[in-house]
N, C-alpha and C positions, 0 to 999 in steps of 0.2 A: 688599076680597076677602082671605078669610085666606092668609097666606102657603102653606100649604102646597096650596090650590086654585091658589092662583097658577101653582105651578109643575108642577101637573099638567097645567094650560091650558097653558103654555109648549112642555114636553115631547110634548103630543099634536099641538100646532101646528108643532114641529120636526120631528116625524116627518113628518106631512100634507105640511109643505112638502119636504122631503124625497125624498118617492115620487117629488112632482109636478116636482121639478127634475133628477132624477138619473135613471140616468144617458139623455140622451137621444143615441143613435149619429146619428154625421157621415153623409153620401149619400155620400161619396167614400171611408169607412175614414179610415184616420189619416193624415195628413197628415205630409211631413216637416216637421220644423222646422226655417228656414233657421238658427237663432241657435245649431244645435246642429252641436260639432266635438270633433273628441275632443284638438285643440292649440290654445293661443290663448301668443301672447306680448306684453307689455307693460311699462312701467316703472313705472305707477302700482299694481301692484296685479294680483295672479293668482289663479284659482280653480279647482280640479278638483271634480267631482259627479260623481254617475253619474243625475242628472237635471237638463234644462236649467229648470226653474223653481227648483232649488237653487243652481245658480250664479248667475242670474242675482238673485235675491235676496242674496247677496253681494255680486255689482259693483255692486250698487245703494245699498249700504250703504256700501260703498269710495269710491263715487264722492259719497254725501253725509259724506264726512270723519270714515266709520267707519272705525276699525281692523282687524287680524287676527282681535283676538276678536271683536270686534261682527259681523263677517262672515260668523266660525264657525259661530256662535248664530243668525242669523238661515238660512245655507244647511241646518244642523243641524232648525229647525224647518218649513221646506219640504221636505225631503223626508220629514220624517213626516207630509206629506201627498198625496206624488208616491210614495214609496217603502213607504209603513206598512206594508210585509209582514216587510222586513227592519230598521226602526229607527224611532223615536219616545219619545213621552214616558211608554209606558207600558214601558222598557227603561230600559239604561244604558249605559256606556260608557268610553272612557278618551281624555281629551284630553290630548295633548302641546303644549306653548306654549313655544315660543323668542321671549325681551324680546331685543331687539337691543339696546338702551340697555345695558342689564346685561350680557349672553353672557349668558344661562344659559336654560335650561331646567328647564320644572316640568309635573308631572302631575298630572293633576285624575282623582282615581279613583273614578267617582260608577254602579261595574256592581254590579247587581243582587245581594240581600243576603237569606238564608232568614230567616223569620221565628222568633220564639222558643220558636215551637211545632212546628218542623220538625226532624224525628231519624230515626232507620234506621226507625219504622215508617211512616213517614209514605204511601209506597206497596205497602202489605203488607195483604190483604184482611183483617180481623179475622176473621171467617167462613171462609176456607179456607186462612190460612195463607200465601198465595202472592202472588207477587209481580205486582198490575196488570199489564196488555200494556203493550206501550209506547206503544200509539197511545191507551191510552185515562190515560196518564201524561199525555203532550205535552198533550193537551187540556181542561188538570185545574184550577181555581182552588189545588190543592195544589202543582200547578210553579213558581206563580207564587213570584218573587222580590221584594224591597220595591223598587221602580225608584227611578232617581237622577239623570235627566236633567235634569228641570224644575230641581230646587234646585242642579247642577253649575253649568246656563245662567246664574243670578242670579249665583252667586258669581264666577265666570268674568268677568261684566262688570262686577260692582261691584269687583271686585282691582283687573284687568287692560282693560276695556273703556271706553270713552268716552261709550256711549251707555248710553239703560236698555233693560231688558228690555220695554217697550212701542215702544220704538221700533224694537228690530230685528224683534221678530213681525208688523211689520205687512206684509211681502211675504206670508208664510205665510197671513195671516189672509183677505189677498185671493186669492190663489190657492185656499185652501179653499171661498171665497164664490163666486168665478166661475169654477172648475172648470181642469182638464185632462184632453189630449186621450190616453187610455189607449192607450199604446203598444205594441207585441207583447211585449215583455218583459211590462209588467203584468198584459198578460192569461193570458201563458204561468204566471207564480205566479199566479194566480188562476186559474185552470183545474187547476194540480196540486194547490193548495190548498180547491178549492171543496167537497170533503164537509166537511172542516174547520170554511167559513166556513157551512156549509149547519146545523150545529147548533147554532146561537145567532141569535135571530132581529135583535139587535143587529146582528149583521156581515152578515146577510143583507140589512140593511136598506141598507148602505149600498155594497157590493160585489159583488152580483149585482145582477140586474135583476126585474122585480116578477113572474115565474115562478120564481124561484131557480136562472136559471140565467146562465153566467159573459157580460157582456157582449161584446158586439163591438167591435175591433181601433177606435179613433175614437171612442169613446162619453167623451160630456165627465161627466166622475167629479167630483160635488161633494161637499163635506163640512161643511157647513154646522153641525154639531155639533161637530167641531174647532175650526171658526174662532169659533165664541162660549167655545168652552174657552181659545184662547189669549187673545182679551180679558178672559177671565176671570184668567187669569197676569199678562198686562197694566197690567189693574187693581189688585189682592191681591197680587201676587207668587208666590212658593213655598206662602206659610204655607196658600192655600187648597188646595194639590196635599196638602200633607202632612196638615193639621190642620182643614181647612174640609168646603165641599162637595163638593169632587172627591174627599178622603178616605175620604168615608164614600159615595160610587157605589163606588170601586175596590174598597170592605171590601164592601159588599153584593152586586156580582158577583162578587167570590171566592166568597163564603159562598153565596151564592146563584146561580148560575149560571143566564143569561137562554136556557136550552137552546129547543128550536123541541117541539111536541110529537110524539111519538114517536120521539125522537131516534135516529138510526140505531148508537150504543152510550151506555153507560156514561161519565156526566160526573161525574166526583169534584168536591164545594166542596173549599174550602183553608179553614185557621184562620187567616188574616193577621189581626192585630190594629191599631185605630189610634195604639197604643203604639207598634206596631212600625213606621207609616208616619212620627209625630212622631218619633222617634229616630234616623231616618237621618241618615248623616252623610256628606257629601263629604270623602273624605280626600286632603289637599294634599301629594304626594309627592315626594321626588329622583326623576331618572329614574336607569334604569341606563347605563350609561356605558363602554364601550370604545375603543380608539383601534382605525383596521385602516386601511394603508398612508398611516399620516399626518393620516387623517380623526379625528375623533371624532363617536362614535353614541351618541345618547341615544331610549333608546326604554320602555316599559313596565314599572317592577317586579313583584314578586307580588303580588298573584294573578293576574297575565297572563305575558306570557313573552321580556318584554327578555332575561331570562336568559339564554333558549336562544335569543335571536338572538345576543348576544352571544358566547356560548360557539361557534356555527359558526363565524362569524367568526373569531375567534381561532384554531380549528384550521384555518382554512382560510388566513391569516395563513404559516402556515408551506410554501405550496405561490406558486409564482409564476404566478397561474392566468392573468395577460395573457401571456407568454410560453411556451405552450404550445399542443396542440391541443385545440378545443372538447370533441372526446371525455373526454381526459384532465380537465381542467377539472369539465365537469360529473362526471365518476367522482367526484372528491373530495366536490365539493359535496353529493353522492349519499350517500356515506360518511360524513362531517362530519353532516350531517343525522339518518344514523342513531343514531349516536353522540352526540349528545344531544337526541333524541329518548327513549332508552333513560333519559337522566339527567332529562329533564322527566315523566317517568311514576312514576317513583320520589318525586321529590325537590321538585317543584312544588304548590302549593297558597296556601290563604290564610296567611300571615304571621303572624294573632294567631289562630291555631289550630294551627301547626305549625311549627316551627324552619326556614326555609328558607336551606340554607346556599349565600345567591346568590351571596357574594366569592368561597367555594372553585368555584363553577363558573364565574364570571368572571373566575378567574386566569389568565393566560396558563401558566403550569405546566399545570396541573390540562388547558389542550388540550394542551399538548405529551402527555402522561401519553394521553391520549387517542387522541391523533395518532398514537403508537406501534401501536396496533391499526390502523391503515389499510395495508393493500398497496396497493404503485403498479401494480402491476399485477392485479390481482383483486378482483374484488367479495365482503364479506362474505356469507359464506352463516346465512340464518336469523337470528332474531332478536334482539337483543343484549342482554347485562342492563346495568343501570348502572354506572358508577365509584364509586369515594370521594372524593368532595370533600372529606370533612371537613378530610384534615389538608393542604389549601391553604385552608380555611377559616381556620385559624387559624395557618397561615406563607401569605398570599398571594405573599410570595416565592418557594416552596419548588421546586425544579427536582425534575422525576418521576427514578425510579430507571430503572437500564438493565433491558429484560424479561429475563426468565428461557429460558432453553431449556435443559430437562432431559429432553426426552422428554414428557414426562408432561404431557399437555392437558388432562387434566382432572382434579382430585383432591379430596374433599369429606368430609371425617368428622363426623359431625354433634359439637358440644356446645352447650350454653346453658341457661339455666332453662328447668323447666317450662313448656309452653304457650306458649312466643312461637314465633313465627313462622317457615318457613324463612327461610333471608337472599337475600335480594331484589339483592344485587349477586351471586351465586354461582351465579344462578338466573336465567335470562333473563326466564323465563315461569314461572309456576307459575297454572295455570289448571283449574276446579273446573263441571265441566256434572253438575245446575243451578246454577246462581247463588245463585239463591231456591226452597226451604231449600238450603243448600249442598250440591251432589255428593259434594266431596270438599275434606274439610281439611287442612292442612300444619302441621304443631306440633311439637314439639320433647319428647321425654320418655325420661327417663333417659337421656342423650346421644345418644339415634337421632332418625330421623329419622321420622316416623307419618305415614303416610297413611291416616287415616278415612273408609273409603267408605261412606257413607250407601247404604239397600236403594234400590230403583228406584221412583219417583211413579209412580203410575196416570198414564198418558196419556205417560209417557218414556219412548223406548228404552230407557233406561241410565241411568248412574249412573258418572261417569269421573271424571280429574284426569287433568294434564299434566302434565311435568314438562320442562323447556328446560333443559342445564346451560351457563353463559358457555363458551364456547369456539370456540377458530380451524377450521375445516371442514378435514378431511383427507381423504385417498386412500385409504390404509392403517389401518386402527386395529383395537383394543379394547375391548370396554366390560366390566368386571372391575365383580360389586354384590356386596355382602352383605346379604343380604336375611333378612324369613322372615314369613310368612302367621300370623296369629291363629289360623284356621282354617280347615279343609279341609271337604270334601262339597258347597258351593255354586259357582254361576256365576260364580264373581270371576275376570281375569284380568289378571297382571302382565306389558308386554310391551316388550323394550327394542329401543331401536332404533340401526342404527350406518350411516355414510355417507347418514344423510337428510338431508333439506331443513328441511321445516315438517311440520307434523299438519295431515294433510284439512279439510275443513272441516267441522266437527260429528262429528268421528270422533277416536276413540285412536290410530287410525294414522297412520303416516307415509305423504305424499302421496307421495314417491320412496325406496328405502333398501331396508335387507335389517333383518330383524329375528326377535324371537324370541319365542315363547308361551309363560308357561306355567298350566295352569290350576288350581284349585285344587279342581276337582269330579271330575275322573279323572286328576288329578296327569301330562298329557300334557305334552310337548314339543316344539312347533312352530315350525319354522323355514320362514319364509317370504319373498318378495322383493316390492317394490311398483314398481309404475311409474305415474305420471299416475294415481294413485288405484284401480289396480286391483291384485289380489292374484294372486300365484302360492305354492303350499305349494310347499318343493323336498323336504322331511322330515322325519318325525316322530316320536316313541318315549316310551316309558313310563318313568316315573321313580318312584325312591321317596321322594319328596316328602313331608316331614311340617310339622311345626309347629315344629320346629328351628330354627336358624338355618343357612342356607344360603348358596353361592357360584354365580355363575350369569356364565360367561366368553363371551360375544358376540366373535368375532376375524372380520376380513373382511382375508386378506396375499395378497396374488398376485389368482390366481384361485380359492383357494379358500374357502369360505364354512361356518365351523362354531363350534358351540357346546358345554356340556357343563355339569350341574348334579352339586354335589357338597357332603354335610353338612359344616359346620364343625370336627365331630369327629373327620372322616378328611382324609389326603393327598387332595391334587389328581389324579385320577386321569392315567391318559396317554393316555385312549382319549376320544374326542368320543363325545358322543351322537347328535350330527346333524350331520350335512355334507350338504355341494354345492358341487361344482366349477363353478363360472360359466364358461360360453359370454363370447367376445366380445362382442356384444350387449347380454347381464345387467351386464356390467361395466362397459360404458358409459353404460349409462342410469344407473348410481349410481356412479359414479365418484370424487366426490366429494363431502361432508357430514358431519354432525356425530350424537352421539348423541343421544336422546330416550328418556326413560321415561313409560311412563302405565300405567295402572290402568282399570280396569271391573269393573263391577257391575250384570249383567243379573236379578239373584235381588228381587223383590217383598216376600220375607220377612224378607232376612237384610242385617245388611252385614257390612265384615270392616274389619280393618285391616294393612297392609301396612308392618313398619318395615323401613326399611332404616339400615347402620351405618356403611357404605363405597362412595362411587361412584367409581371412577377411569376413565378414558380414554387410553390409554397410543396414542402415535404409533408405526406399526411401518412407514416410509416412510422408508428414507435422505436423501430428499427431496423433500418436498414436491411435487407437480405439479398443475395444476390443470386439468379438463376442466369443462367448463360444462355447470351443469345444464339441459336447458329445460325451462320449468313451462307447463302452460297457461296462458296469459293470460286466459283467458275465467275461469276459479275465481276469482273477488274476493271474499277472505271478508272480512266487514267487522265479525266478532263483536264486538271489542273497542272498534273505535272508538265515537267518542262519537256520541251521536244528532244526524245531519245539523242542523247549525245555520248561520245565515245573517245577516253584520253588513253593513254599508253605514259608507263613508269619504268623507270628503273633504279634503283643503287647501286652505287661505288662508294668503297672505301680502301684506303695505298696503304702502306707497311708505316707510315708516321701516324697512323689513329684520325684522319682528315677524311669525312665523309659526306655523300652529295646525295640527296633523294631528291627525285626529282619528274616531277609529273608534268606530261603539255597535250596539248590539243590541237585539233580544226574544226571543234564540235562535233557535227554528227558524222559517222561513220562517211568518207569519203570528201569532207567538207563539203562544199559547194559542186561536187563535181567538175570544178574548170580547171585543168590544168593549164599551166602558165605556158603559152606555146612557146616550144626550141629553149623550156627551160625545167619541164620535166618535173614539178612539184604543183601539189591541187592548193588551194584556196581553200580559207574555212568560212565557215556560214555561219559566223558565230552569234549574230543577233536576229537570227531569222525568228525566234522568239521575243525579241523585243517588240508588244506591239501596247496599242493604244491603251490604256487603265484607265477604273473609275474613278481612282485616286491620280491625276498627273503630278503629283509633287512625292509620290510612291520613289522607296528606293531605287528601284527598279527600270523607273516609269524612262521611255525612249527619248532619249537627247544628246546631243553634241558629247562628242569626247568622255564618254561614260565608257566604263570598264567591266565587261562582264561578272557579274555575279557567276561566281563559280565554288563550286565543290571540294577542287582539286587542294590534296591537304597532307602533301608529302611529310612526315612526322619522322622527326631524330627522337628518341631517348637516351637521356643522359644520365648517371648516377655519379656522385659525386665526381665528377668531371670527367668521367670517363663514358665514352657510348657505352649504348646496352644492346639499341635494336631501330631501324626503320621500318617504316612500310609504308606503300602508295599505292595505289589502283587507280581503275579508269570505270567505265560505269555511272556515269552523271551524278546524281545528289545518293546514288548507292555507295559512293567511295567512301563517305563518311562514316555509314554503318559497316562497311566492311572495314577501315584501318581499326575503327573501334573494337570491333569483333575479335580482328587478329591480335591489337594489343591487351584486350581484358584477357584473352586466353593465354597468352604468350606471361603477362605480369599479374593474374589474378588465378586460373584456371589449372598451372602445371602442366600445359603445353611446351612443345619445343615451337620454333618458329616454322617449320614444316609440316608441323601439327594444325598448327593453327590455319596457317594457310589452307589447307586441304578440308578443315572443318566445313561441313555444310552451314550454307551462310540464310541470316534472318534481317530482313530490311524493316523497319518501321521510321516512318519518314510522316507521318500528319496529315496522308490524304483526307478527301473529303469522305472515301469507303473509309475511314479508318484501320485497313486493315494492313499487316505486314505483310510482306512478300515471303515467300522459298524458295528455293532451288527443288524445281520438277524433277532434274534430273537426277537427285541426288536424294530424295525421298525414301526411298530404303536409308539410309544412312543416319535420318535423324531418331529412328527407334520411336520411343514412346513420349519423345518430346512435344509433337505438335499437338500430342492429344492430349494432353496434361495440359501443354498452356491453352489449349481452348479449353478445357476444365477452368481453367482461371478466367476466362472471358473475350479471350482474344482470340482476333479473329483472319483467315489468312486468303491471299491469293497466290498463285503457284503464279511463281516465273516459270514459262514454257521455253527459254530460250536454251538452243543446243549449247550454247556456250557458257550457262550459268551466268550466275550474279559477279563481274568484275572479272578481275585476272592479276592478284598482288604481286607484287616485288617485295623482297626487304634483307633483312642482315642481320645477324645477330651475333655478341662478341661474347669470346664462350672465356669460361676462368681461366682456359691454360694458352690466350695470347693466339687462340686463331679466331677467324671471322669465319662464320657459316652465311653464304649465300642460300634464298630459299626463294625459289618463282613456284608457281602453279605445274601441278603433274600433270593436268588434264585439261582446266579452262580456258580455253580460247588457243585449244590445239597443245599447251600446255607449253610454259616458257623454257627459260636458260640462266642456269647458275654455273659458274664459274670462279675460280681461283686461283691464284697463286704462291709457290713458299718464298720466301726470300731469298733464296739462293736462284733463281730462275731470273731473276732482277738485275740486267746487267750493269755492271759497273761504266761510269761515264766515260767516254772515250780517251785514251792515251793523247797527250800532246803531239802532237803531227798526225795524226790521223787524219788521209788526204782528203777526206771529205768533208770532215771538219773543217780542217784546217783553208778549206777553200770558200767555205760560208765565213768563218772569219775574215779571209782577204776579202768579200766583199764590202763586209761592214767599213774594215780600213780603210779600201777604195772609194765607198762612198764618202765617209769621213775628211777624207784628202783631197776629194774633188777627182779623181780620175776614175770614178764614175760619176754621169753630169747629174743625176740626181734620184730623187728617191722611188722613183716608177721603176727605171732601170734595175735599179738594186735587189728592186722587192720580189721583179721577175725572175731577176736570177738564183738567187736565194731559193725562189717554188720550185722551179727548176732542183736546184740540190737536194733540195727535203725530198723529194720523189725518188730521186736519186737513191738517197743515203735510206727509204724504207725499202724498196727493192732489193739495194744491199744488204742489209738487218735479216730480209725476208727470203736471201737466197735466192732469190728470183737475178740472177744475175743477165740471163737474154733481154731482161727489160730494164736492168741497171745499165748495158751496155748500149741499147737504143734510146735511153734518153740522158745518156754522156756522147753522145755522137749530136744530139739533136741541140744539148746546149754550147759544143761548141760552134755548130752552125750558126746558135743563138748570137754567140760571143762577135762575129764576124759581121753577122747582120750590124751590131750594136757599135764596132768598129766602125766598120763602112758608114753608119750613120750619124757619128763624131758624140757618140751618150759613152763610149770608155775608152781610155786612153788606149794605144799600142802596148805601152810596156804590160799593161794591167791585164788588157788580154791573150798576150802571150804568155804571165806567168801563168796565170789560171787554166790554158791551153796545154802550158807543159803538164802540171800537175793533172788533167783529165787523159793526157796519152798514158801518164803512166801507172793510174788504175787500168785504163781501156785494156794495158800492155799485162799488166797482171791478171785481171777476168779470163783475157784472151788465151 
């Protein structure tokens, strides 16, 4: 039969069997499983999952005298067949590996990498211009990234591991063959994910049930197209993922996407090339490294973000957070986090795309310098811009200067070349609605500062830009501009604002504050007040506003509230334009904030441009006082974060002190949706957020062979060379505030590491709301926390998700020589800790042990040439490994069915002159007389 009928027979017989075996629902629902706890402790060997067929294939591995990494690798490819929505072999990921032999730690950075045909157009309609939705981005063979798991896994065991790669896949491979039993979490992402998986008839085939609709809660989920993909790794190794026939399915559903028909949108193919899958490369990295209270953390370099765990750390380093009150405590943490936060959005990216200067942001200088922006008693109000690291980039010595207090909060005069950009530490935010074609640009010309507002798209409101300037939030102040409009007669208006918070959400205005209009179509002057997003005018007046260059004075002293515009060629007048005396009431709803400038452009015709030459912000408060703002909690704008994405963690650590954290991805929850047909693993979507920026020389900014900016920030600690504790999570740029969480509490707080984990968790990440996240669900728990720290100024939105914030792993090594495993009791269905003592650890097999001893006669065979060469050998060898875990596992009807099937193997191999007679007659004797002993 020619080969390629062959494998059309194969493929429509894996489907067939498929329908007929999957999924079929339990009569009783899902059953719990007794072997699932979210702590286990042991001496021989610990394991954290967020599924119990992933751990358990671990201790399975541990307990046949595999190590950390073989453990890794083997719990790593069962749950991309327990968990495929959030990780597998069609992703990637970042392994942390502590040798105890050695002390040291090393990263294995094998996450997803754009192909050499991906750039700023790659999601931009050719036809209208405009930039894809974003739902029909995520679901694109063009998000997809080159994955890097498969080849991480080989190299990871052939460095660092003791076993091969066919021997740790084989839990996985069984578990894909005889199913598990779908838990509420699986079906919970597969229910929010199923129009997703409903437009590929691949994923449909294997994750809904044969109406297309999401299984029930016990339905045993098999994959039987995975587990002949992983004997196929097994087998081959990598070369067939990258360069074989896994290659060329991965290239053909990108390019070709296996959509269902009449798909319910728009599915873009990708150009991945198989250049571009043969080229990958696992890059073997240092980790980054800081000490904090005597420990040393090694966790993730760039393109992920050890940096910015590092960097809280260390400003947090400078507060004694066990000897204080929990309130206080987390305040810092709050703070710390924003604070570089602001420095990972600027300064983060891929390394051989962008200068990333890590040592200046993981000097201790560089937090102290930072640390100086934090009040102990008040929360920063609004969003923060970045630092300079540079110049502890290059003195990591360098001690920060003492701050300045002149008055003057805020002071900005534009110079620089042509055409670059505003400056991005001077500037919290500078923000452009639309995105795609740009709203509004920021550039640099003739030493001003140009705001270019593009005319309004068909189907926009509008046409804006933002403007955030860095500064500390006051009572009292000023906002002093020099400004001046290109031109007059259309709808543009420029409006500044003073004592706000943040910009509404999808608005020019400020959500709290007083501020002032002026417009450029009947040259009016309006002064207005905002509260929770809604407007009050207090007054208004006519100006003669030209094309000049102008001064435009915003003051809010006392209680009263006025403005005044005036041409550059005359005095300052002495008389306001507009005033309002503020009521009690008005003045405490904006009490305290910062200024904001924006622009708009409602005109379809026209645009304009708006330079300005001078912003300052002058303090007019004796002293400082701060009254708290409250914001609705319920507003959670999420314009800037990144597109919800979703990774899966684990740890392992063996009875020699060798430990793996280890976190990977397909981005967002279900990757791209496409499973790899007759190969049973989805595709990730990992740059469906990469899109076109105002800045294109941005770390970030979309181009060839760029490596995603990622989160993921698996953390060993280590004390005098001995471990202490990991932890990892999944939850997008939440992973950061969560390992942080876990470790202040774990090595600052007097938690255990089960403690910590289970703590209700707090996100502050730099939005443009400024504010941190909660866990909704878990509200009752934080007590009188959130009202204290909004006593202090901060300000929160609830995460609504049933699964809370993350879902950690980690480990912790206790004084008397055991390891405690801790996963989640509850989040994301709640994980799998497992363990083992050292006496459960079996000792290496006896000389002549006939299954041994017949993986040896191959190697000799091949060696000697009486097998013809190394395909042959490899085959038969996968063959034994499968063999001798069957045997181990007691399963002997299945140890007995494929000692039958390799000597058929052996005869075939005969008959086709790849081993000699004598070679397979020894090997023959020696399989009758196990067969003869099972039997």
């Amino acid at each position: 039969m020619p080969k390629q009928w062959l494998r059309l027979f194969m493929t429509v017989f894996l489907i067939m069997l498929l329908v007929t075996t999957a999924p079929v629902t339990t009569s009783a629902g899902y059953p719990e499983d007794p072997r699932q706890n979210p702590t286990a402790v042991g001496d021989g060997g610990a394991v954290a999952t967020e599924h119990v067929e992933a751990s358990n294939a671990a201790t399975e591995i541990l307990k046949n005298g595999g190590n950390a990494v073989d453990a890794a690798v083997a719990a790593a490819a069962a749950q991309g067949v327990t968990r495929p929505f959030s990780g597998g072999i069609g992703g990637g990921g970042f392994m942390n590996i502590y040798l105890a032999e050695e002390d040291r730690s090393l990263i294995l950075d094998h996450v997803t990498e754009t192909s050499e045909n991906f750039g700023p157009d790659s999601f931009i309609n050719s036809e209208t211009g405009e930039l894809y939705p974003a739902s029909v981005r995520s679901s694109s063979g063009m998000a997809t990234g080159i994955p890097g798991a498969v080849k991480a896994w080989e190299q990871a065991l052939e460095e660092h591991g003791s076993m091969s790669l066919s021997d740790v896949l084989q839990p996985a491979i069984e578990v894909a063959e005889e199913g598990f039993a779908a838990d509420p979490n699986f079906i919970r992402e597969t229910s929010e994910n199923a129009d997703k998986l409903r437009l590929f008839e691949s994923a449909k085939a294997i994750y809904l049930d044969e109406n297309g609709e999401v299984p029930e809660q016990g339905t045993i989920m098999k994959n039987p197209d995975l587990a002949d993909t992983y004997r196929l790794l097994a087998e081959h190794g990598s070369e067939i993922f990258y360069e074989g026939e896994i290659a060329e399915a991965i290239i053909d559903t990108i390019h070709n996407p296996p959509v269902v028909d009449n798909p319910q949108r728009e599915v873009l193919p990708g150009n991945m090339t198989m250049d571009d899958l043969e080229n990958y490369e696992v890059l073997h990295k240092e980790p980054t490294h800081t000490t904090y209270r005597g420990n040393d953390i090694y966790s993730v370099p760039p393109s992920s973000s050890g940096v910015t765990i590092s960097e809280i750390l260390n400003i947090l380093e400078g507060y004694d957070l066990g000897n204080m009150s929990e309130t206080q405590a987390y305040h810092y943490f709050l703070e710390a986090s924003r604070y570089a936060f602001a420095d990972r959005s600027m300064y983060m990216g891929d390394p051989a795309h962008t200068e990333v200067p890590a040592v200046g942001l993981m000097s201790k200088g560089y937090a102290a310098e930072r640390r100086q922006n934090i009040s102990d008693d008040f929360a920063t109000i609004g969003q923060v811009a970045p630092g300079n690291p540079w110049p502890y980039e290059e003195d990591p010595d360098k001690e920060p200067e003492p701050p300045e207090d002149d008055g003057v909060a805020f002071h900005h005069d534009f110079e620089g070349n042509d055409g670059e950009q505003w400056d991005p530490i001077v500037f919290a935010d500078l923000h452009s609605w639309p995105g795609t074609p740009l709203g509004a640009d920021f550039s640099i010309q003739d030493n001003t500062g140009q705001v270019v507002l593009d005319e309004r798209q068909p189907g926009n409101g509008s046409a804006y830009g933002l403007i955030t300037p860095d500064m500390s939030a006051l009572n009292e102040s000023e906002l002093l501009v020099k400004f001046r409009f290109n031109e007059l007669g259309n709808d543009q208006r420029l409006r500044l604002w003073t004592q706000a918070d943040r910009f509404s959400s999808g608005s020019s205005m400020a959500e709290n504050g007083y501020g002032i209009e002026l417009r450029a179509d009947d040259q009016r002057l309006i002064l207005r007040g905002r509260d929770d997003g809604s407007s009050t005018t207090f007054d208004t007046a006519d100006t003669d506003l030209s094309t000049d260059w102008h001064w435009l004075r915003l003051k809010a002293e006392g209680n009263q509230l006025s403005a005044r515009l005036w041409n550059d060629d005359m005095n300052e007048p002495d008389d306001w334009d507009v005033m309002h005396e503020l009521s009690e009431e008005e003045m405490e709803d904006n009490a305290f904030g910062r200024a904001l400038l924006s622009m708009i452009n409602f005109d379809t015709d026209s645009g304009n441009t708006i330079s300005f030459d001078e912003i300052t912000v002058n303090n007019l408060a004796e002293e400082t006082q701060m009254t708290t703002l409250e914001q609705n909690a319920a507003d959670s704008q999420q314009a800037e974060e990144e597109i919800p994405t979703e990774t899966i963690d684990l740890s392992v650590a063996d009875s020699d002190g060798n430990v793996v954290s280890y976190t990977k991805t397909i981005n967002s929850i279900a990757g791209n949706g496409m499973v790899v047909p007759g190969y049973g693993f989805i595709l990730n979507n990992g740059f469906s957020g990469r899109t076109p920026m105002m800045d294109p020389d941005h770390p970030n900014a979309p181009r060839p062979g760029l490596r995603m900016l990622s989160a993921m920030s698996p953390t060993i600690v280590t004390n005098d060379g001995e471990p202490v504790m990991t932890v990892g999570s999944p939850s997008s740029n939440r992973i950061i505030t969560t390992n942080l969480q876990i470790i202040i509490g774990r090595l600052d707080l007097g938690m255990t590491l089960p403690e910590a984990i289970s703590e209700p968790r707090l996100s502050q990440r730099n939005l443009s709301h400024a504010s941190a996240q909660y866990e909704e669900i878990y509200l009752d728990k934080y007590g009188s926390l959130l009202d204290e720290l909004e006593e202090m100024g901060h300000t929160f939105t609830a995460d609504t998700a049933v699964q809370g914030i993350s879902a950690a792993t980690g480990l912790e090594f206790l004084n008397d020589g055991n390891v405690r495993a801790a996963a989640e009791p509850e989040r994301r269905g709640g994980g799998s800790a497992m363990a083992i003592d050292r006496d459960e650890i079996e000792d290496p097999p006896p000389e002549g042990s006939s299954v041994e001893l017949m993986m040896g006669l191959v190697e000799d065979f091949e060696a000697s040439g009486d097998i013809e060469n190394e395909e042959t050998a490899r085959l038969l060898s996968t063959h034994l490994t499968s063999i001798e875990h069957y045997e181990q596992e007691e399963k002997i009807d299945k140890a007995i069915k494929h000692m039958e099937s390799f000597k058929s193997l052996l005869d075939q191999q005969e008959n086709d002159g790849l081993i000699t007679g004598q070679a397979a007659d020894e090997l023959k004797g020696h399989a009758d007389n196990l067969l003869e002993a099972w039997q």
